[in-house]
C-alpha positions, 0 to 999 in steps of 0.5 A: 854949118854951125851958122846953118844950125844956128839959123834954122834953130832961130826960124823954128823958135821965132814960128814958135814965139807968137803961139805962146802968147796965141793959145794963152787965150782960147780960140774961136773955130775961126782962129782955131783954122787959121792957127792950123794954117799957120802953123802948116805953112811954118813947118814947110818953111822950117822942113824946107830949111832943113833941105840944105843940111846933109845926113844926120843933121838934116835927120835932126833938123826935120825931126825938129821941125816936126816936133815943132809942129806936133806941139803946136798943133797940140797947143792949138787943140788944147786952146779950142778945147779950152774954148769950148768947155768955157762956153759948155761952162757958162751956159751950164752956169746960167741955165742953173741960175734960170732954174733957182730964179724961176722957182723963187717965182713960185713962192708968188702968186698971180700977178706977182708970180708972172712978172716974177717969170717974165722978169727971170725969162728976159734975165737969162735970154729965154724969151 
């Protein structure tokens, strides 16, 4: 019984190992459902684990593997939220930028100002 609990105790920590490495970076959509999948198929593996264990422990084992996969997929959310403020954060970042370098053109005339324009547009990709 003890080795069973030992066993289990190791599947669940070695499904949670590669997560913390995963979600130290943020995740795309793609990676973010894949995540998801993983982390479904490692909780059946982990619930399924928990069959042969009797009364209170296999109580404890299921709700272990269910805690298991709860924080996971709060990891998950967490790394695509990341994700996406990231990216809101940059195009935030360069449309500011656009705007100081367009009305730094405006200090310009003529043929100055236009390149000054052109050259600002082709810069942040508002071609």
């Amino acid at each position: 019984m003890q080795n069973l609990k030992t066993l289990t105790a190791a599947i669940v920590c070695a499904s949670l190992l590669p997560l913390s490495a995963a979600f130290a970076q943020t995740m795309n959509k793609a990676d973010h459902k894949a995540s998801k999948t993983r982390i479904s198929a490692d909780y059946k593996t982990d619930k399924a684990a928990c069959k042969v264990q009797k009364g209170n422990a296999k109580d404890i084992c299921q709700e272990e593997a269910k805690a298991a996969e709860t924080k996971a997929l709060a990891d998950a959310k967490m790394g695509q939220e990341i994700g996406d403020a990231k990216k809101d954060a940059a195009s935030e970042k360069t449309e500011a930028d656009y705007k100081v370098a367009h009305e730094k053109c405006d200090a310009l005339a003529g043929d100055a100002k236009a390149s000054c324009v052109t050259a600002a547009k082709g810069k942040f990709g508002k071609h």
